[in-house]
N, C-alpha and C positions, 0 to 999 in steps of 0.2 A: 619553351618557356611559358605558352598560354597556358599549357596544362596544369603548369605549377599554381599557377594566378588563380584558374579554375578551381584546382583542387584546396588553394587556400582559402577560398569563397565559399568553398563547399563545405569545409571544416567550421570556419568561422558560423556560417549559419546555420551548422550541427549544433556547435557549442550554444547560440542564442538560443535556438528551439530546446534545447534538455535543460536549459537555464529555466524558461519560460514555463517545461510540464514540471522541473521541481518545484518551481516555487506554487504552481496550482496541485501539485499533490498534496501540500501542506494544507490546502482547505478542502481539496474532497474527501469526503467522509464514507467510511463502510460502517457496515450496521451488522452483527454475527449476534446471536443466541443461543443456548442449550438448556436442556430439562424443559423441551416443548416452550420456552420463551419465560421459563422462571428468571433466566438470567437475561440480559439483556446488552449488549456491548457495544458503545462506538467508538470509532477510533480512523486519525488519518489513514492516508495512504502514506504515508510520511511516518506512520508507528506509534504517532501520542495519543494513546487514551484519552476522547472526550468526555465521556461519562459511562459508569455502570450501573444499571439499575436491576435490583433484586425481588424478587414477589418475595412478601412477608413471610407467604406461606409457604416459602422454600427454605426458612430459617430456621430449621428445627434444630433444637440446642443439643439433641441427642446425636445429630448425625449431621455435623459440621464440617465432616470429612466430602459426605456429598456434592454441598453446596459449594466448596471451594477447587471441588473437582469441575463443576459447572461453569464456575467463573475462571478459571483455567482454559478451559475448554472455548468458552465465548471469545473470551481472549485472543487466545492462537488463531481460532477461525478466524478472526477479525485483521487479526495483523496479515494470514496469509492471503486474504481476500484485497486488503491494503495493496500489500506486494508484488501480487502479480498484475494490478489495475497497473501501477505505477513501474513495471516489465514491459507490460502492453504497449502503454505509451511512449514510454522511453523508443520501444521498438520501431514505432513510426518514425521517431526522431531518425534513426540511425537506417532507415530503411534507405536501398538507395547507393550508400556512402559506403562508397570500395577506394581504401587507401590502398595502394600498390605498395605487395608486400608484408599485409596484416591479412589473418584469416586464411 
């Protein structure tokens, strides 16, 4: 029966710790760019765009298609840089934690 007691101890302060890195992934921030830093991108680790900023001179009215391949591009890097910060940590959380019978 300690084991159970244990292993409920153990879960329960799994669950605080991955409470605790989601609500701080919601404030760290990644930074991604493309077209050498024409575009500019932040965004949580958590996936809400904080701001995008564009060099002027990346707005050429004739080639729209570019630009918005760049911001595309800043984007994704941004969320996937997000993503795996907030994998990582998670991963610490759960390091450790062998429930008998999962895995």
């Amino acid at each position: 029966m300690a084991s159970i007691n244990k292993l409920m101890k153990q879960a329960m302060k799994a669950q605080q710790q991955a409470q605790e890195v989601d609500a701080a992934m919601a404030d760290r921030t990644v930074e991604a760019s493309s077209g050498g830093g024409a575009v500019k991108v932040v965004a949580t680790c958590k996936g809400q765009l904080k701001s995008i900023k564009i060099d002027p001179e990346a707005a050429d009215p004739e080639d729209i298609e570019s630009l918005e391949d760049m911001v595309m591009l800043a984007v994704n890097n941004a969320m996937e840089a997000g993503q795996k910060i907030q994998e990582e940590e998670m991963a610490k959380v759960t390091a450790g934690f062998n429930m008998p019978g999962l895995g």
